[in-house]
C-alpha positions as CSV (number, residue, x, y, z in Angstrom):
1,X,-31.5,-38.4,-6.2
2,X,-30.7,-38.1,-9.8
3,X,-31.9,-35.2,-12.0
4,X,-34.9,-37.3,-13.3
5,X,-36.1,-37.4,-10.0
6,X,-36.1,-33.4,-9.8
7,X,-38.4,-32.8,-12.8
8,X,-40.8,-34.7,-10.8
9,X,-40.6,-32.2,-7.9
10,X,-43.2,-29.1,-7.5
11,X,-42.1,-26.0,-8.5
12,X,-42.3,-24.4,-5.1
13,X,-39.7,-27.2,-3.9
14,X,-37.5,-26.6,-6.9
15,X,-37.3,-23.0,-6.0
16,X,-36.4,-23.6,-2.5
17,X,-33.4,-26.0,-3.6
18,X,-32.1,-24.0,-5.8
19,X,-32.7,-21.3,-3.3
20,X,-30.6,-23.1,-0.7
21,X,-28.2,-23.6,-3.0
22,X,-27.6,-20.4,-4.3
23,X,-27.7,-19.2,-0.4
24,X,-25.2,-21.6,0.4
25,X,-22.7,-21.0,-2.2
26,X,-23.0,-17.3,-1.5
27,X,-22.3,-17.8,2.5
28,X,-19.2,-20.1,1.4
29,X,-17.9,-17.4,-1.2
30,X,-18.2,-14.9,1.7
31,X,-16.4,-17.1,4.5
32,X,-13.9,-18.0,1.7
33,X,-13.3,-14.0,1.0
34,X,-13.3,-13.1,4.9
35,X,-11.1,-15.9,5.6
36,X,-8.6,-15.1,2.5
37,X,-8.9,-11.3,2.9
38,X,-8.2,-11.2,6.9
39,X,-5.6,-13.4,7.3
40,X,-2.7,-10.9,6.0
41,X,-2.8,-7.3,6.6
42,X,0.3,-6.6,3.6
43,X,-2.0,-4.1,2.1
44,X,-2.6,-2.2,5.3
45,X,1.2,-2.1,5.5
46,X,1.8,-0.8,2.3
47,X,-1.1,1.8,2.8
48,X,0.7,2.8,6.0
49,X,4.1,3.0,3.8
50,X,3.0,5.4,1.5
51,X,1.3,7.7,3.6
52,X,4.4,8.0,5.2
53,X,6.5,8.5,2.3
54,X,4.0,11.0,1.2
55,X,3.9,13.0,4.2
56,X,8.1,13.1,4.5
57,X,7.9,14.5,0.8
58,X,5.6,17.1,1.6
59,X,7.5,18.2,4.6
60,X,11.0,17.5,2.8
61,X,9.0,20.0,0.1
62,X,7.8,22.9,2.6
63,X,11.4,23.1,4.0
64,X,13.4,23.6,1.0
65,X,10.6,26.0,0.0
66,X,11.5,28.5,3.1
């Protein structure tokens, strides 16, 4: 199907291609992210890293304050 062939298409059918395409792409950006975003969990680590350094300062801080 070249793009001639699409002018000669009704507008209701050009809507739902582009439609499906747009619906498509948006589903594979999402899998794409999911799949990316869940396959590490370095920031989770980090997150977990700080909070901990920031809770030994505080304590480290209240003691030498008594």
């Amino acid at each position: 199907m070249s793009f001639a062939d699409f002018r000669n298409l009704a507008p209701k059918t050009k809507n739902a291609i582009v439609a499906g395409s747009l619906t498509c792409f948006v589903f594979g950006v999402y899998y794409y992210t999911m799949r990316a975003v869940g396959g590490t969990d370095e920031l989770q680590v980090a997150i977990d890293k700080f909070e901990e350094m920031k809770k030994k300062e505080s304590e480290a801080s209240v003691s030498r304050d008594s």
